[in-house]
C-alpha positions in Angstrom: 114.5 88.1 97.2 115.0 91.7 95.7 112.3 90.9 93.1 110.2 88.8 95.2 106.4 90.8 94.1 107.7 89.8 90.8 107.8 86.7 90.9 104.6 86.5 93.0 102.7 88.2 90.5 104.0 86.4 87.3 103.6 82.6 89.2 100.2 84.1 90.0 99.5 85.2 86.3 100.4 82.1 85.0 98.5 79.9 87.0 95.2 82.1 87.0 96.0 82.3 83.3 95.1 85.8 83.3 97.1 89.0 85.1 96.1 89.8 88.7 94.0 93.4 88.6 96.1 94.7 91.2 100.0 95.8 92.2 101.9 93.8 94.8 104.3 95.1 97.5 106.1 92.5 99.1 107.6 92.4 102.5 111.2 93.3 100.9 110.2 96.6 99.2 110.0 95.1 95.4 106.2 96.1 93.8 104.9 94.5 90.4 101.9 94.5 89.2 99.8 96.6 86.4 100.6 100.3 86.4 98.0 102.7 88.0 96.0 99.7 89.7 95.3 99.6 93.5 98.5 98.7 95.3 98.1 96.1 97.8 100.6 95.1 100.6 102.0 92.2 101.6 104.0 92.7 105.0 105.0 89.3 106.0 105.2 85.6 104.8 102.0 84.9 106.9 99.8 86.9 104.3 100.5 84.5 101.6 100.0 81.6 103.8 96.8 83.1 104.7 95.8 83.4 100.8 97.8 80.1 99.9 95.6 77.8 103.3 92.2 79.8 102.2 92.6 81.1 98.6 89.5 83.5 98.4 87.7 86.4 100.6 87.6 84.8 104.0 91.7 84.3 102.6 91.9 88.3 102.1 89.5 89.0 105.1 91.8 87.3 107.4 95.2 88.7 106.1 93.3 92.1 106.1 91.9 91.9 109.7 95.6 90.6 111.1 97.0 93.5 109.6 99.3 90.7 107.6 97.7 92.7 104.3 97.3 96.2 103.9 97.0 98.6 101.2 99.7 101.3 100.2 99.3 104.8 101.7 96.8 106.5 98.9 95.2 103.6 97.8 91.5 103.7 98.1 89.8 100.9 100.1 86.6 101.6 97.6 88.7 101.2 93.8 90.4 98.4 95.6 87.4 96.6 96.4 85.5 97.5 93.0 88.3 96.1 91.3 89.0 92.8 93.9 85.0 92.2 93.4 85.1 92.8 89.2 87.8 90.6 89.3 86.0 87.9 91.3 83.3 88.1 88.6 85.3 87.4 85.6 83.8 84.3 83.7 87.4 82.9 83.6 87.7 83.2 87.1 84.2 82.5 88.6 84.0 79.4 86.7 88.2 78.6 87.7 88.6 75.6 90.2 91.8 75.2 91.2 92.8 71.3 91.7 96.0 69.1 91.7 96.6 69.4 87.8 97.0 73.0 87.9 99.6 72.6 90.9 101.7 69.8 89.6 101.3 71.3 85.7 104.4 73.7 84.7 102.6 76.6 86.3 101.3 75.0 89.5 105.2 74.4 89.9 106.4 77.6 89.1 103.7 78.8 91.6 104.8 76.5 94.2 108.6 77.6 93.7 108.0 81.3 93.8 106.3 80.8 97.4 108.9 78.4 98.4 111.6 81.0 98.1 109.4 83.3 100.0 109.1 81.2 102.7 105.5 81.1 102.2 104.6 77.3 102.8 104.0 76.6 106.2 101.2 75.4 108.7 97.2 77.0 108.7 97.5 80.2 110.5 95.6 81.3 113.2 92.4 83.0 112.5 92.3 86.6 114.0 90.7 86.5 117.2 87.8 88.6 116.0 86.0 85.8 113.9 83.6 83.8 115.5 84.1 80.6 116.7 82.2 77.3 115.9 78.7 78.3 116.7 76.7 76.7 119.7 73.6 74.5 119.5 70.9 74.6 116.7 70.6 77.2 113.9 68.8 80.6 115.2 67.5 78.7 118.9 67.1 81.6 121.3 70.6 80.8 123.2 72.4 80.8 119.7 70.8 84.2 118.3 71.4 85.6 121.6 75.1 84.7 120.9 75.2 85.9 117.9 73.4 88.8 118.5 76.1 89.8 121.3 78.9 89.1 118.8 78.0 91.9 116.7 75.9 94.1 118.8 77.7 94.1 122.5 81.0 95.8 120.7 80.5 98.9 123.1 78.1 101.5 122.8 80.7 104.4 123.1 82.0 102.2 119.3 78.3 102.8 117.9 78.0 106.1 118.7 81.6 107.3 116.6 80.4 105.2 113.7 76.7 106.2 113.4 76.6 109.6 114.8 74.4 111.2 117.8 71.3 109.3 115.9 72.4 106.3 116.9 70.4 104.7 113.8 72.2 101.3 113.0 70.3 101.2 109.1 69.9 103.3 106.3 69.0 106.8 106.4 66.4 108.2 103.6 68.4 110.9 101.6 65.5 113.4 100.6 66.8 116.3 99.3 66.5 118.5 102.5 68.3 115.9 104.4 72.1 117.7 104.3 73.6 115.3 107.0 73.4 112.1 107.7 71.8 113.0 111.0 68.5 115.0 109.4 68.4 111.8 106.7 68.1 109.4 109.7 65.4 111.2 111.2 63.6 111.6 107.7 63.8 107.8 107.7 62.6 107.7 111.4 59.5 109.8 110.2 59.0 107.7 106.9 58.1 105.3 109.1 56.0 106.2 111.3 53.9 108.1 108.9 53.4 104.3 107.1 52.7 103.1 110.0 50.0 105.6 110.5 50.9 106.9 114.1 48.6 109.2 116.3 48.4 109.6 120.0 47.1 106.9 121.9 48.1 104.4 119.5 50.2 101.7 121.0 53.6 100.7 118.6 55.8 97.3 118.8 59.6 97.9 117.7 60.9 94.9 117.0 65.2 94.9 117.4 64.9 98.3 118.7 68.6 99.0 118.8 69.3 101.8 121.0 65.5 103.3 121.2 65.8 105.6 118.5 62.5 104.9 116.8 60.2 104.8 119.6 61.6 107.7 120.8 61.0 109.7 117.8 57.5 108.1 117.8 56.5 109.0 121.4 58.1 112.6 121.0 56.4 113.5 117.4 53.3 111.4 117.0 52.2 110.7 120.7 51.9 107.0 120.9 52.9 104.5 123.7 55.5 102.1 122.8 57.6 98.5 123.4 61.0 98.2 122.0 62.3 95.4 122.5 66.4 93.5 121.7 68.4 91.2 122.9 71.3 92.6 122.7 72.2 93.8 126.5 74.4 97.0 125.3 71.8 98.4 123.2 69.3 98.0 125.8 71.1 99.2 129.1 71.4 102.5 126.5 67.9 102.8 125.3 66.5 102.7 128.7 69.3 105.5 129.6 68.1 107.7 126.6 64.2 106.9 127.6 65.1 108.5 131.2 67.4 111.3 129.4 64.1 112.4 127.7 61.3 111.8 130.0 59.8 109.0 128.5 59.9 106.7 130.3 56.1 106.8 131.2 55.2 106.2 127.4 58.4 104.4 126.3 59.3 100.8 127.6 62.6 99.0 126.9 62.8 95.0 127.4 66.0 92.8 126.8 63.3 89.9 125.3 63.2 87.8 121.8 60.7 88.3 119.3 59.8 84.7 120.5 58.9 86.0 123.7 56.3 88.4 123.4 52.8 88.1 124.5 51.0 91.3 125.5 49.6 92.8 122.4 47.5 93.4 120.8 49.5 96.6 119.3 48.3 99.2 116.8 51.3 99.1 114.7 54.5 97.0 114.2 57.7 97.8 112.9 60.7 95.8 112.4 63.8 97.9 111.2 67.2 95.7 110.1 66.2 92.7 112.4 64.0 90.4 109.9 68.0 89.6 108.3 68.6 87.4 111.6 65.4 85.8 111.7 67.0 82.6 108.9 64.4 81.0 106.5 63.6 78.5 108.7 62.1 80.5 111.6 60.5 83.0 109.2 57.0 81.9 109.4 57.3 82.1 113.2 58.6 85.5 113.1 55.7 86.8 110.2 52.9 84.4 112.3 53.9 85.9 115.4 54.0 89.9 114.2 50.4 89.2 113.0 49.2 87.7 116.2 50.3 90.5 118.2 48.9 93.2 115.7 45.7 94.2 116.0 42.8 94.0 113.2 43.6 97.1 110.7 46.8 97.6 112.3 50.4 97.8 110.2 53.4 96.2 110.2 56.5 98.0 108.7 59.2 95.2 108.0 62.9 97.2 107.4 64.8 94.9 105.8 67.7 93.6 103.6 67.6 91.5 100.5 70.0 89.3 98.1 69.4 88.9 94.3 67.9 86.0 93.2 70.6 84.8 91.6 73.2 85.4 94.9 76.2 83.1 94.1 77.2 80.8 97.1 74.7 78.6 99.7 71.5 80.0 99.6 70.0 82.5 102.5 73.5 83.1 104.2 75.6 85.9 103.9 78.8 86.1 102.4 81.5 83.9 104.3 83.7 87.3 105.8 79.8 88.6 106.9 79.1 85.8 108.9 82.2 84.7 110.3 83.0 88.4 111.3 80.2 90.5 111.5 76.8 88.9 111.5 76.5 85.1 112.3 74.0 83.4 111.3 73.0 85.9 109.7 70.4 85.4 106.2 69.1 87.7 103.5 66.6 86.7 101.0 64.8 87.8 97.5 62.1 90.4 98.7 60.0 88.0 96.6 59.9 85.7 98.8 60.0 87.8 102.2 56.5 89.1 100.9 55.3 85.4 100.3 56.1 84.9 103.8 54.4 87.4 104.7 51.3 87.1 103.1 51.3 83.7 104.1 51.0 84.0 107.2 48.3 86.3 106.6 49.2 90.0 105.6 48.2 92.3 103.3 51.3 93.9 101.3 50.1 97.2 100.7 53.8 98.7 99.5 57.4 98.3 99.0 59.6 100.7 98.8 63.5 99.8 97.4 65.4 102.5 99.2 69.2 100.7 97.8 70.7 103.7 96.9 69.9 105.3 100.4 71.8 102.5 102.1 75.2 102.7 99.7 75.7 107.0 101.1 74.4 105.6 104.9 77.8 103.2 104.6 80.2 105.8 103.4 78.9 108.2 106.2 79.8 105.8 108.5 82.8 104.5 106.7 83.9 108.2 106.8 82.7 108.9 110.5 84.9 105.4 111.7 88.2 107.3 109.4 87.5 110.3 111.7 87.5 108.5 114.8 89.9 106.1 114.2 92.3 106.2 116.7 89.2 106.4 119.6 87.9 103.7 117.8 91.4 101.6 118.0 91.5 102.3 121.9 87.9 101.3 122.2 88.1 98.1 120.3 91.3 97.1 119.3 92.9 97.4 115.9 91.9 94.1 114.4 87.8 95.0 115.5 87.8 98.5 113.6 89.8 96.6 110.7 86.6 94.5 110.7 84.2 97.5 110.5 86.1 99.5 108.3 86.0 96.1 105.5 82.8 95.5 105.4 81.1 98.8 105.4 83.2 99.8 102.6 82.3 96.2 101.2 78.3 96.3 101.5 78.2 100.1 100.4 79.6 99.1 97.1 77.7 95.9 97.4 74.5 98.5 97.5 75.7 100.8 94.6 76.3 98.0 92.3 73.0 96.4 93.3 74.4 93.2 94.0 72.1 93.5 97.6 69.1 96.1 98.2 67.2 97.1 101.1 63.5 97.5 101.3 60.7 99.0 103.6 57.2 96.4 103.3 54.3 97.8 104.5 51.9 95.4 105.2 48.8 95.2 107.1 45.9 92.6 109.3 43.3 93.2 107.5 39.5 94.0 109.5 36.8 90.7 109.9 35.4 92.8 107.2 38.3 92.5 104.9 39.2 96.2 105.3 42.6 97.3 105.4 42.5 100.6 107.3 44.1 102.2 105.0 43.0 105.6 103.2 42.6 104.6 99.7 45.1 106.8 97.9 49.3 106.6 99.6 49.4 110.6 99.8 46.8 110.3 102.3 48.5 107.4 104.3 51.5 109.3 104.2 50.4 112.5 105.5 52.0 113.8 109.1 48.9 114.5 111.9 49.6 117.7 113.0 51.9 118.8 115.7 49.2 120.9 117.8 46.8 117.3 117.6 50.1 115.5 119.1 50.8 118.1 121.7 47.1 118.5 123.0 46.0 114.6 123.4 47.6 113.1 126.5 49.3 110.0 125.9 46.5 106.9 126.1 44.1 109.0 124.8 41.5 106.6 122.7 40.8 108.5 119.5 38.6 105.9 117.7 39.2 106.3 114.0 42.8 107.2 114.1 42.2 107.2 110.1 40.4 111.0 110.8 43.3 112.8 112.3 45.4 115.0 109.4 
């Protein structure tokens, strides 16, 4: 047993028929592994059982989350990953199958008798108790998205606020170059968007997944409008409604715990829809895009926030990554931003713009990533060890996932066009873009009809 990471890492080597990218630390002390490479740590027998039972990332997701892996003190959790995910992506190992030949071949054996002497063949662990259990009645039904929607959303508020900061913005911030905190870059992307949208005072907005009210509150305080945000998450909206009061809104700003599904009042003058178009699934997209435009009114916007996979996105098409959505977003679904704009336009938009803002999301992670570090005992007590394990894995996970552009994030203006096929819009995007000025906000009482809304600058 004194050499036991030894002979895990050769049995591995030889069966993988190519070295492991990363050193080993097993539960008696020995390390092997390639000098200078990411140091990972195996404290017990039950993180090889993991790995041995489910031999890929919801494997390591599992043994990382239990705290039955971990990394040495001073290894980065970004290197590792970068070189976990390169390693992944090997042709030799992409294209690598594992079946009974390679187990009962002189390898397989060697394999078998390395994690025989480390006591490593045993029954299925249990999965942590953070992943989600076998999922409830049809694919994204209002009963299961509300489920699923709680599983992610309903961690705690008090959780939310240490990872994203007093702006309580849960999507990425737009890093302009006077943006110097993550902060001032979340309210640049608050503004980005409503000066898309075209806001003025006495405009009436739809926010679609509100979170915690940030948006509407930025656009009620700053451009004057009347606005519905609505969620179903019950967390998110018990503390937008607190933050409406906090500020005085609340005769301008109204917060309902309703589904997308579920709304019936408009018509409003502009839409947005900021990181909630990613639960929607393929399936129910046409009811999502068909029912934004029947609630818009003629010449109004829509501003759809949202997520996107390559084209060529290994694995079952549309969902996330296995770890994603048995941890952090069930159910959840991304798409080419090809084909969200086909839905789109079928249902009858007018793209006008998209804007790729991938970059912006990879520093929006590590801010958080880094905020979560900071608070990470509070965070602990809040939600338990395994929880912030969770957070900590895949934030780290989809910022590099961002840098290395294998998922982006784009904001697609679109609009419902006029019976006379006019868009609304002013005809050059330095115009559509500009601010209305902050004496026109302050002077026009909120309701205030102003006709052409195009004429305010």
């Amino acid at each position: 047993m004194a050499k036991l990471a030894g002979q895990l890492v050769e049995a591995l080597d030889g069966l993988l028929g190519i070295p492991v990218p990363v050193r080993v630390q097993a539960w008696d002390g020995s390390v092997a592994g390639p000098p200078g490479a990411p140091t990972v740590v195996l404290r017990n027998r039950r993180a090889l059982r993991r790995l041995i039972w489910q031999p890929d990332e919801l494997g390591l997701a599992r043994a990382y989350v239990s705290g039955d892996l971990d990394l040495a003190p001073g290894t980065d959790l970004y290197e590792t990953l970068s070189v976990v995910a390169r390693f992944a992506e090997l042709p030799e190992i992409r294209t690598r199958a594992l079946g009974p030949r390679d187990v009962l071949g002189a390898k397989g054996r060697r394999a078998v008798a390395a994690a025989l002497r480390a006591g490593a063949i045993g029954p299925e662990p249990t999965p942590p108790p953070e992943e989600v259990r076998r999922a409830q009645g049809r694919l994204h039904s209002r009963s299961r998205d509300r489920a699923a929607i709680s599983h992610h959303y309903d961690v705690g508020n008090d959780f939310y606020g240490l990872v994203l900061g007093s702006s309580m913005v849960y999507s990425c911030a737009y890093w302009t170059p006077e943006a110097k905190s993550l902060e001032a870059a979340q309210e640049a992307k608050l503004d980005l968007i409503c000066r898309k949208l075209g806001l003025r005072p006495g405009m009436r907005l739809l926010d679609v997944g509100c979170g915690w009210g940030s948006l509407v509150l930025h656009a009620a305080k700053h451009y004057g409008v009347t606005a519905v945000g609505v969620s179903i998450s019950e967390e998110q909206v018990a503390l937008a409604r607190a933050r409406v009061e906090e500020a005085g809104l609340a005769d301008r700003v109204e917060i309902r715990l309703q589904d997308y599904r579920e709304i019936t009042d408009g018509p409003f003058d502009a839409i947005s829809s900021v990181g909630m178009a990613e639960h929607v699934g393929e399936e129910q997209y046409r009811v999502y895009a068909d029912g934004l435009y029947r609630l818009l009114a003629p010449g109004g916007r829509l501003l759809n926030h949202q997520i996107a996979r390559r084209p060529d996105y290994p694995g079952e098409a549309h969902r996330t990554s296995p770890f994603i959505d048995r941890y952090v977003f069930p159910d959840g679904e991304l798409s080419p931003v090809g084909s969200t704009v086909a839905r789109l336009e079928e249902a009858g938009f007018e793209v006008r713009d998209v804007e790729a803002l991938r970059e912006h999301y990879g520093l929006t992670l590590r801010e958080w990533v880094a905020n979560l570090e900071a608070h990470w005992t509070e965070a602990v007590r809040l939600v338990g060890l395994g929880r912030a394990r969770v957070w900590r894995l895949y934030m780290a996970a989809c910022a590099l996932a961002f840098e290395q552009n294998r998922i982006g994030v784009n904001q697609i203006l679109a609009v419902r066009g006029t019976e006379e096929g006019g868009s609304g819009l002013p005809p050059t995007r330095e115009e559509w873009l500009v601010r209305p000025a902050a004496e026109v906000i302050a002077a026009t009482p909120a309701g205030t009809d102003l006709g052409d809304r195009r004429s305010v600058r």
